[in-house]
N, C-alpha and C positions, 0 to 999 in steps of 0.2 A: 733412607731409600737408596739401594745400589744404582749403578748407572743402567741395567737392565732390564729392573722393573719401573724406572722411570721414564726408559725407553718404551716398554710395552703399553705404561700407561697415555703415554702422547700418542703413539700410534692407535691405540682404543678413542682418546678422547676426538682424532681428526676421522672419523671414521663417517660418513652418512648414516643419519638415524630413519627408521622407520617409522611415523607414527601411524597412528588410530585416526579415521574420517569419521567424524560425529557431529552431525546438525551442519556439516558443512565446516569445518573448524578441522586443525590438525591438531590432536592434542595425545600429549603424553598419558601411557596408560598407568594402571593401578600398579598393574602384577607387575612382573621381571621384567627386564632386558634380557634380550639373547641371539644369541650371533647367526647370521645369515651367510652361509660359505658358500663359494664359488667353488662347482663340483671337481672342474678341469682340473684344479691347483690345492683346493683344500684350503686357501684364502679366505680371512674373512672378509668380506664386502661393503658390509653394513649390519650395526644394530637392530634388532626390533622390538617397538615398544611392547608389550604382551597386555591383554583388554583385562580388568580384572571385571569379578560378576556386575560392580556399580557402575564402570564402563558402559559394558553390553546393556543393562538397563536402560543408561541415558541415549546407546545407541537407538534400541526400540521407542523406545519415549519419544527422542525426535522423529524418528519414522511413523510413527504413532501422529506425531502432530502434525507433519508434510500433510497427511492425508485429509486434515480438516482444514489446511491452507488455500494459497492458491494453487497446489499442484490436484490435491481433491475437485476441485472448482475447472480446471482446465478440459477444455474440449479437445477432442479427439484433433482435430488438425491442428491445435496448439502442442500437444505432446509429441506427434510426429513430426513436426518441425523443430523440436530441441532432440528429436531423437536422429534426424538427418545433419545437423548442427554437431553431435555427437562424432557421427562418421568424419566427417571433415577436421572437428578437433584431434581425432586421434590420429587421422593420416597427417596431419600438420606436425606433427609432433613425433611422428613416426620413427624416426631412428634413435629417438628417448625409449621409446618402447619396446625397441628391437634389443639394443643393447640392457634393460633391464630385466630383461624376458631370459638373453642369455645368460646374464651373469647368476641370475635365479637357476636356471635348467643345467647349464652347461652343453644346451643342443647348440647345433651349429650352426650359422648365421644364412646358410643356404639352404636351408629347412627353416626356420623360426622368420625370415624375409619372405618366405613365399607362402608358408601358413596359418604359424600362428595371429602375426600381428593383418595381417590381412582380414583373414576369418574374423578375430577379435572387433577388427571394426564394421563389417561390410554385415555382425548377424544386428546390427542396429538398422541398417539397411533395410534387408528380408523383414524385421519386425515391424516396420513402419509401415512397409508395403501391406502387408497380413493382416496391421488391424483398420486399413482404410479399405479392407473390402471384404469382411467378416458378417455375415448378419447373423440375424437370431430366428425366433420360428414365432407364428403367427396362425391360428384354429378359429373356426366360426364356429358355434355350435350350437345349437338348438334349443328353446326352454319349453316348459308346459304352457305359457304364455305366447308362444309364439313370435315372440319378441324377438329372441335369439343372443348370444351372448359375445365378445369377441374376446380372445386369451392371446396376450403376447408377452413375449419376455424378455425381458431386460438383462444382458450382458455387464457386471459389476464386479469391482476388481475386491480380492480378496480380504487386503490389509497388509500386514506389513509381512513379509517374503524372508524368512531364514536361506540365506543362499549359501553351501558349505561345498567350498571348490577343492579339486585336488592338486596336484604338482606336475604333474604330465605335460598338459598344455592348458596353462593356468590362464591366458587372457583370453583364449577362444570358447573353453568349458563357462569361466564366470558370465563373457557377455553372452553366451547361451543360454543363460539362464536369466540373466538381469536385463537383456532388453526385451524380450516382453514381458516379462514383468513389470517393466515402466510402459511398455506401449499398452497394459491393461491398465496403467491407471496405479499399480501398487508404490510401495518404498519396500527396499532393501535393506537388510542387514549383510554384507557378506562377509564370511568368517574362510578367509583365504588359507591353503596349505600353509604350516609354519615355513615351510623349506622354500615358498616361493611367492614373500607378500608383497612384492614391488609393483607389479602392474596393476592390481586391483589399486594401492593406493597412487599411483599415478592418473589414476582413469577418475580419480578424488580429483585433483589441479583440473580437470578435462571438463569435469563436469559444473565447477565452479566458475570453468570460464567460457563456458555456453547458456549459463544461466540455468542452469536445472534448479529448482527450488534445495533450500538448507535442508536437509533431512531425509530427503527423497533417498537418497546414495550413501550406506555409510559403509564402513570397515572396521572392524576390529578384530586384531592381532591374536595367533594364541596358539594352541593346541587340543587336543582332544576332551577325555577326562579330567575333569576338574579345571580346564580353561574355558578360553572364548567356546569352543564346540559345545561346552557340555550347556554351559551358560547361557549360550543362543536356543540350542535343542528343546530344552529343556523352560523356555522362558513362557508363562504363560501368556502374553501379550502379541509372539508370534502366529502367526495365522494359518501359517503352510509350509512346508521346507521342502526341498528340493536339494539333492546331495548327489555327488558323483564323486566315487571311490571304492574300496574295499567292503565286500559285502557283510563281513563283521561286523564293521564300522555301520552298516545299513540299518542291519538288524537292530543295532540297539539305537539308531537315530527312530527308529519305525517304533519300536518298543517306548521310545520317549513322548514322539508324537501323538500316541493313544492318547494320551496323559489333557483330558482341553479337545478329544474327536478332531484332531488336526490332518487336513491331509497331506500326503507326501508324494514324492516323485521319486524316486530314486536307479539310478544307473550307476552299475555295481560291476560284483568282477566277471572275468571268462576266462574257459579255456578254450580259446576256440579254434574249431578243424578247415580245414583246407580237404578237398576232394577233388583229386586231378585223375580223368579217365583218359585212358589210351589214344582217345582220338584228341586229346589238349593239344593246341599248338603250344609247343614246347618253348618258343623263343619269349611266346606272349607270356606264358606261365609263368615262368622263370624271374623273368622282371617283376611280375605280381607279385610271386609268393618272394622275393628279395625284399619289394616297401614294407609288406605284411609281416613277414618274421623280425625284419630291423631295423624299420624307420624310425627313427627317434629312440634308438638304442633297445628296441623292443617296450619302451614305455607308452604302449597305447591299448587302449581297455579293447580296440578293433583288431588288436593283430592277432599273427596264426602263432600259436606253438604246438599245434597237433595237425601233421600233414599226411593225407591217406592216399597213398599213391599204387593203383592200377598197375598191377606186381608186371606186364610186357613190359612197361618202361620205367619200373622203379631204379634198375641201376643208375639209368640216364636221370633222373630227375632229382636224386639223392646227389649225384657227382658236380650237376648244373648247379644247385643251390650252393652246394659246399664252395666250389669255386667264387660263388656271386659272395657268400658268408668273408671270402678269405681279400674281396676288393676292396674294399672299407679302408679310408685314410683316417688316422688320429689326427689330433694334433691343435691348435688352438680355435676353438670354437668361433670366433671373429674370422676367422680366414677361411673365404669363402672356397678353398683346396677341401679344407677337413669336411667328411662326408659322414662322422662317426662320433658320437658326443661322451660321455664317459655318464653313468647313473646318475640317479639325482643325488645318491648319497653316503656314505661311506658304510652308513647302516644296511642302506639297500645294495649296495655290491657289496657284503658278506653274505645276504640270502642269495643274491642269485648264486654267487661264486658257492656256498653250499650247495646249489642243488646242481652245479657243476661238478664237483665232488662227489656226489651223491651218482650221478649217470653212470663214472668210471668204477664206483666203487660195485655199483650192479652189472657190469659187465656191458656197457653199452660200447659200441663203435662209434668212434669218435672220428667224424667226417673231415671237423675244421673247428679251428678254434678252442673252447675247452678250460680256459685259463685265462688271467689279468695280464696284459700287454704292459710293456714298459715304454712309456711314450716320453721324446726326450723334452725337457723344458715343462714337465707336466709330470712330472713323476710322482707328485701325493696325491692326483685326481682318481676319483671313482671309477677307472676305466674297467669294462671287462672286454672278452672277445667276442664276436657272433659266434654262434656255436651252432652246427649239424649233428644230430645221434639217428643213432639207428640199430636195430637190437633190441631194447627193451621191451617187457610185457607191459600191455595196457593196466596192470594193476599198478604199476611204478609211479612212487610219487613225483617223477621227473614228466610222466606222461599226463596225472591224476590233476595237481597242484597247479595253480597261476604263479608261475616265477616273476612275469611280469620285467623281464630282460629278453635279449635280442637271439633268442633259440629254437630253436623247433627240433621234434623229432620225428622220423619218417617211419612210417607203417605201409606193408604191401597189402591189397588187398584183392579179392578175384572177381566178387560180383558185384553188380552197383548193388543191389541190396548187404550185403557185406558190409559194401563200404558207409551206406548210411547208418546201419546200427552201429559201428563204429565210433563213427561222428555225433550219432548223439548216445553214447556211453558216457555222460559226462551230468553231474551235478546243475553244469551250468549252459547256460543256451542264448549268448550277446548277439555273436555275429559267424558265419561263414561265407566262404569263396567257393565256387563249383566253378570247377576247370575243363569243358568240356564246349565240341564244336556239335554236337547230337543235341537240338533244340529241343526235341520232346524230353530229351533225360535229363536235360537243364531243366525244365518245366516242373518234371514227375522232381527229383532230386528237391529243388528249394521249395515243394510244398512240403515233402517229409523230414526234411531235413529241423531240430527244433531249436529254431534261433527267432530273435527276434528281426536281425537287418540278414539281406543274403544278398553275395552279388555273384554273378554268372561275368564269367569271363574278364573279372576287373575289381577291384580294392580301396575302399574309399574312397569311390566317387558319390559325391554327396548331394539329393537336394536338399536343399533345408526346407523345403515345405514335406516332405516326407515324413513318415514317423521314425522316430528314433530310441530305441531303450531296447530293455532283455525282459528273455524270460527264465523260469527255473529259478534259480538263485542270485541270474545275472539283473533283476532286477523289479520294477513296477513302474507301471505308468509307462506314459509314450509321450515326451516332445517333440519341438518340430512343427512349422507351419499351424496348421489349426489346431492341432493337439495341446501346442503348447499353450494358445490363447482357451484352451476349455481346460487347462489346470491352473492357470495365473488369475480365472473369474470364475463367478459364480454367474447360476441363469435364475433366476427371478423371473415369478408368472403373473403376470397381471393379468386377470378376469375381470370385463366390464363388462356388465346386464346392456342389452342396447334398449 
């Protein structure tokens, strides 16, 4: 063994390992090992163990058995007391999970501080609140007898919860999905992004030492086809799945699901439009459609990459972006300066960086940005740049496509009617913004407009008791507040003769 590869192997063997949460247990999984890179730098970080199918088995199995435990047994104000236990665990631990969060993402610690990890612990919060004041429904109704009869129904949590997160914003997406699911009473499986499995298994330590029951919470490690995804999807013992990601990836989680009448939830991808009319306060705009086109590097399934802008002040609102596109600092994700995070992966900046390539090669006008930045002390990170176009026809797969990086392209348009068939020209229908100080066209606007979330004059701002999810392609089902508690249970009717 030369001195090089004996060198690489010490550096591989000091490395932190990732394992699999199962019955409460950290344990090495079946399948591979494989490396978890820190996006900034192209570093590996940590190993991770990958679930093999007998894994994911004994995962469900224990989740399977929590539910005839004491967690099955547990009343409603005992689970939301380990689910408020929950929130405080995680904020006690908080800057474990900040820097985990980053080293996974490569966002920037002044985004992933005021967000993710926040959001991550406060939707255990909202979920506790929601199922201590949920009822169910109650009918009197009448017999030939006279007697009369009484029907009510009983609220009962599913079984065990296929939970399959993505990379984006991976501890605020999983515990959206996982606490109520436990504030219904279920167990989890979740099968985390390969590119981002550290918080879900940190929130494993979190949970063990608030006392959640062994089983209730597992994880296991992996990827798509032929890993953990396919082997959770796919397992008949799961009861429901719930998925948030790429709508290919939907289709065949949905197409699995038949398989056993399981039901699903799913939030999927977008393109989604932006519509600023002439009377938009321009300063307020401007800052919106900046979070919306490039917060979190454009990796959010809410942002804009299709902006339809009211051709009297298209110059001005194309030039205002560009300029906001061009303020964006690189630079080390911990330091709370950098405002700019680099992709999550090297794989995913060569699509964007393609369809970067692809804009100039159709003749687009290229406002700002366009290209991979060379950021110093950082130079093998996924960086790309925010990018402004403008020029292109609506058939462009730069205008068509979810890039799903930090760009957008501008389109003038003359009538609000114009401009809402415009906006919904698209496959898909998550989310849009309408830019306008005209209350009734905000009104007439987000009824036509075919999205599932809409906000007037503002950009994820969020209640969580609201519904949340798409339409079109961008998805099925609605969580959020009561929605999510009528997909996490079933309703059960009891009819008693009186």
């Amino acid at each position: 063994m030369n001195e090089a590869t004996r060198a690489a192997g010490t550096a591989t063997a000091s490395l932190p390992r990732v394992h699999n949460f199962i019955g409460g247990q950290f344990v090495e999984g079946g399948g591979t090992t494989f490396e978890n890179r820190f996006p900034a730098s192209d570093a590996v970080v940590s190993l991770v163990s990958e679930a093999s199918a007998d894994d994911v088995d004994r995962a469900v199995t224990a989740a399977r058995k929590a539910l005839s435990g004491p967690w099955g047994r547990m009343s409603v104000p005992d689970r939301v007391a380990l689910l408020r236990r929950l929130v405080d665990g995680i904020t006690a631990r908080f800057d474990e999970f900040l820097a985990a969060e980053i080293r996974d993402t490569g966002k920037p610690a002044s985004l992933a501080s005021h967000i993710d990890i926040p959001r991550g612990a406060a939707n255990f919060a909202v979920f506790a609140d929601q199922i201590t004041t949920i009822g169910t429904e109650t009918f009197e109704m009448p017999t030939p007898d006279g007697a009369g009869a009484l029907n009510y129904a009983l609220r009962m949590p599913r079984g065990v919860i296929g939970v399959v997160c993505p990379w984006n914003l991976p501890l605020l997406l999983m515990t959206w999905k996982v606490a109520p699911a436990l504030a219904c009473g279920n167990a989890v499986v979740v099968k985390p992004s390969e590119e981002t499995p550290s918080t879900a298994t940190l929130l494993g330590e979190v949970m063990n030492e608030v006392g959640i029951p062994e089983g209730v919470y597992n994880v296991v490690h992996g990827f798509g086809p032929g890993s953990a995804g396919e082997f959770l999807t796919t397992h008949p013992g799961v009861d429901a799945i719930t998925f948030t990601g790429e709508t290919v990836t939907g289709e065949a989680i949905m197409a699995a699901a038949s398989k056993g009448v399981r039901p699903v939830s799913l939030e999927l991808g977008g393109k989604n439009p932006a519509l600023v009319f002439d009377d938009a306060d321009l300063e307020k705009t401007i800052e919106g459609l900046g979070r919306s086109c490039f917060a979190n590097t454009g990796q959010v399934c809410l942002g804009t990459e299709r902006v339809y802008v009211q051709r009297g002040i298209f110059d001005r609102v194309a030039e205002a972006l560009a300029e906001k596109a061009r303020g964006y600092a690189f630079g080390d994700p911990f330091a709370q300066t950098t405002t700019m995070g680099p992709t999550i992966s090297a794989e995913h900046q060569r699509k964007v960086l393609s369809y970067y390539e692809k804009a100039k090669a159709e003749g687009a006008t290229v406002l700002a940005g366009g290209g991979a930045p060379t950021v110093e002390g950082y130079e093998k990170g996924y960086w790309v740049e925010p990018t402004v176009w403008t020029g292109l026809p609506e058939t462009s797969p730069v205008v068509t496509d979810e890039i799903f990086g930090p760009c957008a392209h501008l389109t003038p348009f003359d009538t609000e009617e114009e401009g809402i068939a415009l906006a919904n020209n698209s496959p898909y229908g998550l989310a849009t913004s309408i830019w306008t100080q005209d209350l009734s066209r905000a009104h007439r606007a987000a009824k036509q407009v075919e999205a599932g979330i809409t906000w007037v004059n503002c950009w994820f701002l969020r209640d969580l008791r609201t519904a949340f999810g798409g339409s079109k392609a961008s998805g099925i089902g609605r969580e959020g507040g009561v929605h999510s508690l009528e997909f996490y249970t079933e309703l059960r009717n009891v009819c008693v003769k009186l």
